[in-house]
N, C-alpha and C positions, 0 to 999 in steps of 0.2 A: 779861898783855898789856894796854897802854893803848888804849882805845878809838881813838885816831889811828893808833897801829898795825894795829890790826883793820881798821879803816877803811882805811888803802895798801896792804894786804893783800888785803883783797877786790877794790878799784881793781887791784890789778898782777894777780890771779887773771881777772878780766873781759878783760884785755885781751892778757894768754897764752891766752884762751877763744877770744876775736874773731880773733887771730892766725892760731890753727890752725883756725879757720872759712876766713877768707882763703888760708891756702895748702891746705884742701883743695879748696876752689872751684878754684883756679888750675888744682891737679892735672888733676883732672876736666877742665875745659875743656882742659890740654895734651893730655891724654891722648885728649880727644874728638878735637881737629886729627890730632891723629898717626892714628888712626884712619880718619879722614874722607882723610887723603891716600893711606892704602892703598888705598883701595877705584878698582875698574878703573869706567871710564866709560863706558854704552855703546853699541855701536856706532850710527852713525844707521840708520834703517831706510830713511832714501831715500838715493839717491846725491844728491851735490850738485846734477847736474843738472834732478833733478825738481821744484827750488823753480820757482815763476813771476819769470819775468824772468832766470834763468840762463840760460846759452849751453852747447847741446851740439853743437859741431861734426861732431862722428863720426856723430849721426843723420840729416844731407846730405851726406854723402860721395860716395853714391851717383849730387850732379848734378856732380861735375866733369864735365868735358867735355861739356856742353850751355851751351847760349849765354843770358846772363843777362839778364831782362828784367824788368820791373816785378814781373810777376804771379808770374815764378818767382823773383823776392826774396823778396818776400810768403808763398809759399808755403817756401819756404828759412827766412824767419823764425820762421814760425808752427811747423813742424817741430822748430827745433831748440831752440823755448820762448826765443830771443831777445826781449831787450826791444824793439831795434832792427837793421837789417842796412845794409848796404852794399854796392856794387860797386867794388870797387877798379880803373881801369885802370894800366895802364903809366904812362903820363904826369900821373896824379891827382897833385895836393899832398896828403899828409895830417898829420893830426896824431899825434903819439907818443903821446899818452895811451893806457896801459889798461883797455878795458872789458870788465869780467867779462861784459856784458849784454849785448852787441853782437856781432853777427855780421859776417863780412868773407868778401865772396866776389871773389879777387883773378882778373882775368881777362887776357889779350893785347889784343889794338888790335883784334880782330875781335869782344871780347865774350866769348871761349869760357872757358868758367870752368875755372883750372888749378891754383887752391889754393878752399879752403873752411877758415877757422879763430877763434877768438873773439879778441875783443882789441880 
């Protein structure tokens, strides 16, 4: 065998070597994703609501039917970990936007609060 022959012989042997470097790298890595997507995620340990600044309306449920006042926004707010609250009357304009962070306490033309909800 001529030494140019030996010589693209070892060249083509190097690069059938590197080849199967490259696909078993690949391998490995498909095979890691594949695995990585089996695995279960797990559960949070707080309910959503317990971050700061979420809205939990179900922990002021309690003031439907009492009449809404600064102090018992305030304390409506504080309660349900809103970032902000609201009284809503009958006649209010408001805006459609959704806010996860915001409390709404919708009441009649007298005040008396007849929904409590986030939004």
């Amino acid at each position: 065998m001529s030494l140019i022959n030996q010589n693209e012989a070892r060249a083509q042997l190097a690069i059938q070597e590197n080849f199967m470097h490259v696909v078993s790298a690949t391998t490995l890595l498909l095979a890691s994703l594949a695995l990585l997507g089996c695995q279960q995620s797990q559960p949070q340990t707080q309910a959503p609501s317990a971050r700061p600044g979420s809205c939990n309306a179900e922990a002021v449920q309690n003031l439907v039917g009492k009449t809404a006042s600064p102090a018992l926004l305030e304390q409506a707010r504080e309660q349900s970990g809103a970032q902000t609250a609201r009284v809503l009357r009958p006649q209010d304009v408001v805006t459609l936007e959704y806010n996860a962070q915001r409390l709404n306490l919708s009441t009649d033309g007298e005040l008396v609060i007849q929904r409590i909800n986030c939004g």
